[in-house]
TORRO-807333 format. One record per residue (C-alpha): x, y, z; residue number from 0. Coordinates in steps of 0.1 Angstrom, whole numbers, plus 5000, padded with zeros to 4 digits. Layout:
<sites>
(site (X; Y; Z); NUM)
...
</sites>
This chain:
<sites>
(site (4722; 4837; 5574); 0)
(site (4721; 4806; 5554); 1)
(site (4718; 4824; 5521); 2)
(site (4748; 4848; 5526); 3)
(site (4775; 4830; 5515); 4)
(site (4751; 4823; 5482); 5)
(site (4749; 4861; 5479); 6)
(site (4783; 4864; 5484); 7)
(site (4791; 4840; 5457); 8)
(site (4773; 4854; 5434); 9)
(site (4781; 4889; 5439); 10)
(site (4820; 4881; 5435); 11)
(site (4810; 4862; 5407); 12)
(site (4794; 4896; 5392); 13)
(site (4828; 4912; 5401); 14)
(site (4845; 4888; 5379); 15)
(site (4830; 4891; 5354); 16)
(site (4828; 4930; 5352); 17)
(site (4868; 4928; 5355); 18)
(site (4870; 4906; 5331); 19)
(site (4849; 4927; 5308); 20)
(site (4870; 4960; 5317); 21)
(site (4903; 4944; 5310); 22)
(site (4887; 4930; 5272); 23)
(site (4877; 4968; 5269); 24)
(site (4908; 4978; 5276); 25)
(site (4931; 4953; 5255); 26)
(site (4907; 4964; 5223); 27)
(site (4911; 5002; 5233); 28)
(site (4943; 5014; 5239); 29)
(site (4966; 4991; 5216); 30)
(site (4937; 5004; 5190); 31)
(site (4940; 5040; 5201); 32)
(site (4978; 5042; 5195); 33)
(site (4977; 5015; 5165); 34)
(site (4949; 5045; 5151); 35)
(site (4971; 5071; 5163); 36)
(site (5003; 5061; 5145); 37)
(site (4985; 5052; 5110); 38)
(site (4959; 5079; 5109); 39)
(site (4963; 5113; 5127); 40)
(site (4969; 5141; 5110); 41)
(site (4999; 5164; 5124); 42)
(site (5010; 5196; 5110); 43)
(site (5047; 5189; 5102); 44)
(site (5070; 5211; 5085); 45)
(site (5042; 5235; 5065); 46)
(site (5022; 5201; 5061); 47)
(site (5002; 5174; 5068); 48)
(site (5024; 5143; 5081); 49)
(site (5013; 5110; 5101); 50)
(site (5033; 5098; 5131); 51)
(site (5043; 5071; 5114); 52)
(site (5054; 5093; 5087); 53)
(site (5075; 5116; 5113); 54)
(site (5086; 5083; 5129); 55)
(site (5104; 5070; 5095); 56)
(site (5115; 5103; 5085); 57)
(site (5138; 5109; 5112); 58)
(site (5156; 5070; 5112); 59)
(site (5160; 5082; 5073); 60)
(site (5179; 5110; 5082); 61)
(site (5200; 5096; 5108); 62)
(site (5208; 5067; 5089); 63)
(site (5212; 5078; 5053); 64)
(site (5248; 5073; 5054); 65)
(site (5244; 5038; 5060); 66)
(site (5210; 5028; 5041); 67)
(site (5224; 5024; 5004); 68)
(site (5252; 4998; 5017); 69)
(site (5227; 4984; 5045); 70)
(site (5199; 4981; 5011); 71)
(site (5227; 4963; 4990); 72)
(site (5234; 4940; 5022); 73)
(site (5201; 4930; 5017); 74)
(site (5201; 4920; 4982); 75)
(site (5234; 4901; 4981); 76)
(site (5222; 4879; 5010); 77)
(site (5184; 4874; 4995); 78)
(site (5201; 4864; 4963); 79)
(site (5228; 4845; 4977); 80)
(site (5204; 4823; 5001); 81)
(site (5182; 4819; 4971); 82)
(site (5207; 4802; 4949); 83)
(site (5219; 4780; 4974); 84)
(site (5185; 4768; 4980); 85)
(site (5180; 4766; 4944); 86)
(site (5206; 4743; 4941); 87)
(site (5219; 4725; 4971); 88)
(site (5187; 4727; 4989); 89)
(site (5204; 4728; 5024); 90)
(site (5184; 4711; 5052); 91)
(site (5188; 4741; 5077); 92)
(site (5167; 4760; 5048); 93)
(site (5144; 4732; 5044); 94)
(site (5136; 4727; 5076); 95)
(site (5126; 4763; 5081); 96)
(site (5089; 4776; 5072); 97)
(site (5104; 4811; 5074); 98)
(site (5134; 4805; 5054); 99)
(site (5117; 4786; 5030); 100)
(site (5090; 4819; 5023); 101)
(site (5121; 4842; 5020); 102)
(site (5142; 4819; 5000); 103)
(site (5122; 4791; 4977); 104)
(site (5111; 4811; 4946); 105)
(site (5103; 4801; 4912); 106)
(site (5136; 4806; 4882); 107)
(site (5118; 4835; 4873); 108)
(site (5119; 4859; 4904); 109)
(site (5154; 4841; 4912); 110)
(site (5168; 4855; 4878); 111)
(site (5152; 4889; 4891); 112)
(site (5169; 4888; 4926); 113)
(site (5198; 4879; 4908); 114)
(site (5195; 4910; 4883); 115)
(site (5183; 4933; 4910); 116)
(site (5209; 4925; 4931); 117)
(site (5241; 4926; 4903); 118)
(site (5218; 4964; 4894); 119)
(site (5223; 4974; 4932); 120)
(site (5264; 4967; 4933); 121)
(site (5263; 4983; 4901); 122)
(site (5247; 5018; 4915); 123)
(site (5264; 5016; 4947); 124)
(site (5297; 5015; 4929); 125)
(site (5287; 5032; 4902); 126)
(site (5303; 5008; 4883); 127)
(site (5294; 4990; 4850); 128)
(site (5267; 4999; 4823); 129)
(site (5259; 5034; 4825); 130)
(site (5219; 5031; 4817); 131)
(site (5221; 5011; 4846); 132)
(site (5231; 5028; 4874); 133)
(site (5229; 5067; 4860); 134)
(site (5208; 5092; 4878); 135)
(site (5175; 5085; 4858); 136)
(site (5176; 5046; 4862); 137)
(site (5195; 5028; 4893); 138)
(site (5203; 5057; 4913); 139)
(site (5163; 5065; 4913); 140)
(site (5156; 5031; 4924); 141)
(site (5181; 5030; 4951); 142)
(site (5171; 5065; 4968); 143)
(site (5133; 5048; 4969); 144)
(site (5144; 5014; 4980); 145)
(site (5169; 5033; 5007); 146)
(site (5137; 5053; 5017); 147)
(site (5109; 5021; 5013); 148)
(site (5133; 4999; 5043); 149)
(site (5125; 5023; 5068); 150)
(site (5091; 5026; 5060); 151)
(site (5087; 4988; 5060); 152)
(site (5108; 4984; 5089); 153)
(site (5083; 5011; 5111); 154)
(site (5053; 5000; 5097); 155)
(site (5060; 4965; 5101); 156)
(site (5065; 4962; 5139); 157)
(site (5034; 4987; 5149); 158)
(site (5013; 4974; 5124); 159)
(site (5000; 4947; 5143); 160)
(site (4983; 4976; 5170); 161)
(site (4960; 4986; 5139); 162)
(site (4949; 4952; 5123); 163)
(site (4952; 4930; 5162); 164)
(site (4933; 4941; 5185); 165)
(site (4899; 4951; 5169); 166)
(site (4893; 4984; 5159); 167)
(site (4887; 4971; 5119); 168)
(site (4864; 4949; 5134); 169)
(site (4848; 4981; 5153); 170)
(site (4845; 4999; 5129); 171)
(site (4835; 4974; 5102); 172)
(site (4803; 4965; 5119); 173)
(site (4798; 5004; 5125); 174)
(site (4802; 5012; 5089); 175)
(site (4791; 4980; 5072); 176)
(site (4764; 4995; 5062); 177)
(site (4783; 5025; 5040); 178)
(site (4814; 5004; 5026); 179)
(site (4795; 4975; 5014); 180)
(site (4770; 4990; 4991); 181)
(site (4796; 5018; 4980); 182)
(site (4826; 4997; 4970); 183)
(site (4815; 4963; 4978); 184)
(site (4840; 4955; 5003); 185)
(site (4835; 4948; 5035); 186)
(site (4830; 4968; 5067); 187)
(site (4864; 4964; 5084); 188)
(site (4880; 4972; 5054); 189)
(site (4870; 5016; 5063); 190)
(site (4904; 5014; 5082); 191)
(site (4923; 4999; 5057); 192)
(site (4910; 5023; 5031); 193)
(site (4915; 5050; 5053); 194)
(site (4951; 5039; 5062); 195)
(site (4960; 5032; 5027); 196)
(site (4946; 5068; 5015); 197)
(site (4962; 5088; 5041); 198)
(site (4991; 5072; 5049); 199)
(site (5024; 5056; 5026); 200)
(site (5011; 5036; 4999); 201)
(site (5033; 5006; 5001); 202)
(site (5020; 5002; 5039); 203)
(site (4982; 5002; 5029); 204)
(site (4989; 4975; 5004); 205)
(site (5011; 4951; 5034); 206)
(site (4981; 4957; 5056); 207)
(site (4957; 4951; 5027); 208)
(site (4980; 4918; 5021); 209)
(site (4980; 4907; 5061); 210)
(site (4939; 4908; 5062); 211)
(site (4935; 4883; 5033); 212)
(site (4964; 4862; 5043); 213)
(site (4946; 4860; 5079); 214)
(site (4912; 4854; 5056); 215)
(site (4893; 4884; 5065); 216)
(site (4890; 4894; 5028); 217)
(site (4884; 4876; 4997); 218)
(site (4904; 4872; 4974); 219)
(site (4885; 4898; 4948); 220)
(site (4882; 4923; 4979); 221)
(site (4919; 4925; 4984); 222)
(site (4926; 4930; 4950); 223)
(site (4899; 4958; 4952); 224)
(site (4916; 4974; 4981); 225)
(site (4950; 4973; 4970); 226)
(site (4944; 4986; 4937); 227)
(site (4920; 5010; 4944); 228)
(site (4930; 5032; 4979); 229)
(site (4962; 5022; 4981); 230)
(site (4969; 5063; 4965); 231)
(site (5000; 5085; 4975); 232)
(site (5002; 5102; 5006); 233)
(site (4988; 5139; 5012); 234)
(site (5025; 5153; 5012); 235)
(site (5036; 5135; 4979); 236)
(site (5011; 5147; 4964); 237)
(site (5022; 5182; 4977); 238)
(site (5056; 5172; 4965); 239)
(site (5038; 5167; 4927); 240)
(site (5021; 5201; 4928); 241)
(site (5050; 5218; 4937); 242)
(site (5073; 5199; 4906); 243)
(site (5044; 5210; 4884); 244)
(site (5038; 5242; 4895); 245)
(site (4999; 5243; 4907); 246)
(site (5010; 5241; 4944); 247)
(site (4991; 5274; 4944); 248)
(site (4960; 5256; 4935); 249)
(site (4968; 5226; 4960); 250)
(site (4934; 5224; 4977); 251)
(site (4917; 5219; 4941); 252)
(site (4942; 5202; 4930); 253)
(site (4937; 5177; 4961); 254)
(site (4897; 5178; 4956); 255)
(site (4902; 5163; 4918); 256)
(site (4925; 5139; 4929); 257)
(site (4898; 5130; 4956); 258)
(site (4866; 5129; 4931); 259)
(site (4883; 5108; 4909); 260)
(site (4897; 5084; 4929); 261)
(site (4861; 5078; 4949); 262)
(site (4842; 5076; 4916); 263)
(site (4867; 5052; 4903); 264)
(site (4867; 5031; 4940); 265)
(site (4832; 5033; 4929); 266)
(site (4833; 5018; 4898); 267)
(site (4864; 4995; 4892); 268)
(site (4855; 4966; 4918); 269)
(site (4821; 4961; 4900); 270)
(site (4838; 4958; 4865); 271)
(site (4868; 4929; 4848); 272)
(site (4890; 4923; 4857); 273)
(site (4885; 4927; 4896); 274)
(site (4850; 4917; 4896); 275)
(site (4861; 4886; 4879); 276)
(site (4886; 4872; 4907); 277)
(site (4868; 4845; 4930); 278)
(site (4850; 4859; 4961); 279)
(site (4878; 4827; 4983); 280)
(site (4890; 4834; 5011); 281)
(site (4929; 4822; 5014); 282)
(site (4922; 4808; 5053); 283)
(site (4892; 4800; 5069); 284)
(site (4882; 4824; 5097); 285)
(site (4852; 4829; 5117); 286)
(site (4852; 4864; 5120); 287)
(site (4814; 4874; 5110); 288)
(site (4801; 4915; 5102); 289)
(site (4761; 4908; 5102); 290)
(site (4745; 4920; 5132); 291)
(site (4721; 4893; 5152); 292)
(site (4688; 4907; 5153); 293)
(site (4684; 4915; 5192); 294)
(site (4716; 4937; 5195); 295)
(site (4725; 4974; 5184); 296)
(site (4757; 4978; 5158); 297)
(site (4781; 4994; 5186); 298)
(site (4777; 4967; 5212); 299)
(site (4783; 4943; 5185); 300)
(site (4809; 4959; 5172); 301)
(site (4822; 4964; 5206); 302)
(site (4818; 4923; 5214); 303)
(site (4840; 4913; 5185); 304)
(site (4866; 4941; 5191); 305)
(site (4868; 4925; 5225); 306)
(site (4870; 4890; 5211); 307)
(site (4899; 4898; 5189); 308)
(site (4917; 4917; 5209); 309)
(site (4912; 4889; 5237); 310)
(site (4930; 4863; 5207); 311)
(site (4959; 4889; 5203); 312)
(site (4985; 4871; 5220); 313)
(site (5011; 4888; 5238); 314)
(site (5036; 4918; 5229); 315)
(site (5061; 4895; 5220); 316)
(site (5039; 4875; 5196); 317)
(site (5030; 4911; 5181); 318)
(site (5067; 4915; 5179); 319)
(site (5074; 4879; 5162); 320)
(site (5047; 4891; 5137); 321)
(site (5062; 4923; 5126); 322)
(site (5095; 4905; 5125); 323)
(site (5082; 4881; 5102); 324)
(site (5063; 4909; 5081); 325)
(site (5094; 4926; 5078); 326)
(site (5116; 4902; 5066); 327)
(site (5092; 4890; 5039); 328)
(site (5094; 4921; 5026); 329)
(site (5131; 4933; 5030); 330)
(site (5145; 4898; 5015); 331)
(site (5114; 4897; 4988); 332)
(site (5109; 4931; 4975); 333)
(site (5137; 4946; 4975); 334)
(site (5163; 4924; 4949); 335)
(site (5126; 4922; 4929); 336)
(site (5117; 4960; 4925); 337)
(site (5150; 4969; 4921); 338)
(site (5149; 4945; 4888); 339)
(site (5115; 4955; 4878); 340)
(site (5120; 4992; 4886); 341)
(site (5153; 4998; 4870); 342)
(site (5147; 4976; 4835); 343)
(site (5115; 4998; 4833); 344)
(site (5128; 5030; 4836); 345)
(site (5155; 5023; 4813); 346)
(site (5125; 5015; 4787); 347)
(site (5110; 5048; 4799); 348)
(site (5140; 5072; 4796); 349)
(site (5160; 5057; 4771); 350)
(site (5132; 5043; 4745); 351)
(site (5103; 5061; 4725); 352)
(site (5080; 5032; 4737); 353)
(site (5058; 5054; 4752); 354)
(site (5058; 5080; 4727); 355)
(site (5050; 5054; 4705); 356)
(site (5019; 5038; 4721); 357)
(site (5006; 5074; 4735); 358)
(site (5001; 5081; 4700); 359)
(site (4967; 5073; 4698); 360)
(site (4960; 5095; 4732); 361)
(site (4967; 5127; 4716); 362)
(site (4933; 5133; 4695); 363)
(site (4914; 5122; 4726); 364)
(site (4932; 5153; 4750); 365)
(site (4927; 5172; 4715); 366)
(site (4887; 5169; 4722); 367)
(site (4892; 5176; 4758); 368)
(site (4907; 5211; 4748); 369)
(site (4937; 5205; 4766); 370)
(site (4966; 5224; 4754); 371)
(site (5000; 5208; 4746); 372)
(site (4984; 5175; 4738); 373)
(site (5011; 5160; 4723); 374)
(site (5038; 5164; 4750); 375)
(site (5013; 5153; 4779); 376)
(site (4998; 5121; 4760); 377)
(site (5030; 5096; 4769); 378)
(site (5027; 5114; 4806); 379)
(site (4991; 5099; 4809); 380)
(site (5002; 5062; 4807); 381)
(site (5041; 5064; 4818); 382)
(site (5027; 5060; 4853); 383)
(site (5025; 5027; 4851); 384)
(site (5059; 5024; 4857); 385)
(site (5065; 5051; 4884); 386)
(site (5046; 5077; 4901); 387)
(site (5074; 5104; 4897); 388)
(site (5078; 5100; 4860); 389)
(site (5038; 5119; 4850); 390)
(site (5053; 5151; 4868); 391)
(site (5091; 5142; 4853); 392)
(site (5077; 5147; 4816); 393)
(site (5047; 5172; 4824); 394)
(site (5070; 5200; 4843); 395)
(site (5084; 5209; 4811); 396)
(site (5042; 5216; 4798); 397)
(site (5037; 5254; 4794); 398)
(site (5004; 5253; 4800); 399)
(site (4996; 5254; 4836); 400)
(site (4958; 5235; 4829); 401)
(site (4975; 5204; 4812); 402)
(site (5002; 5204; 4843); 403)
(site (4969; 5203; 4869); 404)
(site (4956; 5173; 4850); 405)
(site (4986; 5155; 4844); 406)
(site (4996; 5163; 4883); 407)
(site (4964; 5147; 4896); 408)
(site (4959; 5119; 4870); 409)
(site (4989; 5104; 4875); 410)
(site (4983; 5103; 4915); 411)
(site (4948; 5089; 4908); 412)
(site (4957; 5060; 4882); 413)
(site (4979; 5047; 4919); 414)
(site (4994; 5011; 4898); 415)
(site (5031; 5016; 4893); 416)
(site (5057; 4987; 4886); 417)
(site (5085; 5001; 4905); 418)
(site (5068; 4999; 4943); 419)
(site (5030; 4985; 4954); 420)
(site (5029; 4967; 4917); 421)
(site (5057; 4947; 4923); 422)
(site (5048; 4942; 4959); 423)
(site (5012; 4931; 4947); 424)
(site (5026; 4907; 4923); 425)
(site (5048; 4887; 4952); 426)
(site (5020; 4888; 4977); 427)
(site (4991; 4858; 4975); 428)
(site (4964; 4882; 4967); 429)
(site (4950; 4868; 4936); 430)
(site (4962; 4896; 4908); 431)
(site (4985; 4894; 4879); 432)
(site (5010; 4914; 4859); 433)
(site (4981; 4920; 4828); 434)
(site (4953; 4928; 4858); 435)
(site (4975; 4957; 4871); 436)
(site (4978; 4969; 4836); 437)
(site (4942; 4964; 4826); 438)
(site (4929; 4985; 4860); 439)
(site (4955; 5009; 4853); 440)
(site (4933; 5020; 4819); 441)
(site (4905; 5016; 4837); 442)
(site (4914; 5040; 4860); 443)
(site (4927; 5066; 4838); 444)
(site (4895; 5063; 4818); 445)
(site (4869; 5069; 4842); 446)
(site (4896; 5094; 4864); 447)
(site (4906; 5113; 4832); 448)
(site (4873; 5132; 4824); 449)
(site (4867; 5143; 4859); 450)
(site (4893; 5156; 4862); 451)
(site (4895; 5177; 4827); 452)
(site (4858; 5190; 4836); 453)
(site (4875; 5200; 4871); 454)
(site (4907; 5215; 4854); 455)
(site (4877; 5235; 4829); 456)
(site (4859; 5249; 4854); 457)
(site (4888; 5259; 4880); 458)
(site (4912; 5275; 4847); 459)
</sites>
């Protein structure tokens, strides 16, 4: 009788320990689940494939266009305001405030482009002023993205934190370590993040890409990697692209190019200059670790560190402090800054020969590729760089249907493009530059352009 109370003890302290275990399981599973569910199921919507999130931001846009161009503008006139004033009176209630000061303390540089961006913004919504500015190919452009890009941000930002929290990237990164690594050379918790960024908006895969190297999960080169290389369009833009081109007909090879290239270019752009020259530093210090002791299978170690981070989670109104913050970053950053960025370069790009100009030397090498109407695709191949719309823009006009396929599908393989996830690249701390962006931008035409052509030959 003596020993019962032993036996007791230790079988409540099994108990214990089994709850414990079951609530860990469950705090990983279902804020991952519906995090996974949000960012990366597929549902038919509207005669296509659409996310939740998608189909969540969709219908705030509709029931709030009315109000989104004078609640965008709102948003610039205050960035820029608070920015000046810090700029020059340096008031203490700014000071004193790490948020504020993140939103607020900027360099001359990107406070001369709030302050254009936001004088560009009054312009359009008045449609006041210089004409270049705010017309239908330059401001008016930028503000129906911008109006579109705050709900996006504002969704993604506060259910983010159920995807990149509570440990289904660190699941799945010990599970598919072994695949990422070699392939891109990135690591293992990065398959979400490539998957998110593929499938879902493209300005979302590069915040996420942005939150895992702030919280030093990736280097510094493996961000850069990421962002610039999976952060593509979503499935239905690119169904938007086909259609403007006319190969919508031919969508599912039109899709499988797009795909080819972009996974031999994943392939091949980390392991060559400029990314493969950015430091392998993290930004933080964390202790998060993918390599699998020796005396324990992948998926229960995989399951262990899901557990552990979602265990370090914090609560739902932490997770909602941390989408608040995400979301104001961006709103008072981007914004004023893209709409700068994005309106002085399509004024270059629709009012200006520049491109015609430095395409030039483009046109004998789609001459050798056989593709017809060289010379009116050639500034299509590099005006991407400055938006994503403006390939299919200049290529719908093309009469042959071939040189609209390639056009179509290079331009939503070559991904860098000033007027959204460049600019939000170049404010965020991953370690890339305005000449990087431009340089991987070849890069990626290069190696994407041939594929594709041999594709487009075979198919036409």
């Amino acid at each position: 009788m003596s020993d019962y109370p032993e036996h007791l003890q230790e079988h409540e302290q099994s108990q214990e320990e089994e709850n414990v275990h079951t609530r860990g399981l469950l705090k990983f599973l279902l804020p991952s689940l519906f995090g996974v569910f949000i960012f990366l199921f597929p549902i038919f919507d509207g005669g296509t494939f659409n996310i939740p999130l998608g189909i969540i931001t969709e219908y705030i846009i509709d029931i709030l266009s009315n109000w989104l161009p004078a609640i965008v503008t709102l948003i610039m006139v205050i960035s820029t305001v608070f920015t000046v004033v810090q700029a020059i009176f340096k008031p203490r209630f700014i000071q004193k405030s790490a948020l504020f000061m993140s939103l607020f303390n900027v360099t001359i540089f990107w406070t001369i482009l709030r302050i254009l961006g936001t004088i560009f913004a009054i312009m359009t919504y008045f449609g006041a002023g210089m004409e270049i500015i705010y017309s239908e190919l330059t401001g008016e452009v930028m503000f129906g993205l911008l109006t579109s890009l705050i709900v996006w941000f504002f969704v993604a930002s506060f259910l983010m934190p159920y995807l990149i929290n509570f440990g289904v990237m660190e699941f799945f990164g010990t599970i598919l370590r072994g695949i990422i690594k070699p392939l891109f050379t990135l690591p293992g918790r990065s398959a979400i993040d490539l998957l998110s960024s593929w499938i879902g908006n493209v300005n979302v895969g590069v915040v996420i890409t942005r939150e895992q190297y702030q919280n030093g999960f990736y280097t510094g080169r493996e961000a850069a990697a990421i962002a610039t290389c999976f952060s593509t369009v979503s499935l239905p833009f690119c169904l938007v692209i086909a259609g403007m081109l006319e190969v919508d007909h031919m969508f599912p090879l039109f899709y499988l190019a797009i795909v080819v290239a972009g996974i031999v270019s994943a392939v091949i752009v980390p392991r060559i200059p400029p990314i493969a020259n950015i430091p392998d530093q993290y930004y933080t210090n964390n202790d998060y670790q993918e390599d699998v002791p020796a005396n324990i299978s992948k998926f229960k170690w995989g399951i262990h560190q899901a557990v552990k981070r979602a265990e370090g989670a914090g609560s739902f109104k932490e997770q909602v402090k941390q989408g608040n913050s995400i979301f104001l970053g961006i709103a008072f950053v981007l914004l004023p800054q893209v709409m700068a960025i994005g309106t002085i370069a399509l004024v270059i790009a629709e009012f200006t020969s520049f491109f015609e100009i430095i395409s030039q030397p483009i046109i004998p090498l789609l001459e050798v590729m056989q593709l017809p109407n060289a010379a009116d695709a050639a500034p299509a191949t590099i005006i991407g760089f400055i938006d994503m719309f403006l390939p299919a823009v200049l290529a719908s006009g093309i009469e042959a249907e071939i040189t609209r396929f390639v056009i179509g599908a290079l331009s939503l393989v070559q991904i860098i493009y000033l007027t959204e996830m460049g600019t939000l690249l170049l404010i965020s701390k991953i370690p890339v530059k305005a000449w990087h962006l431009f340089i991987i931008f070849l890069e990626r035409t290069i190696i994407s352009l041939p594929i594709i052509v041999i594709i487009a030959h075979l198919i036409y």
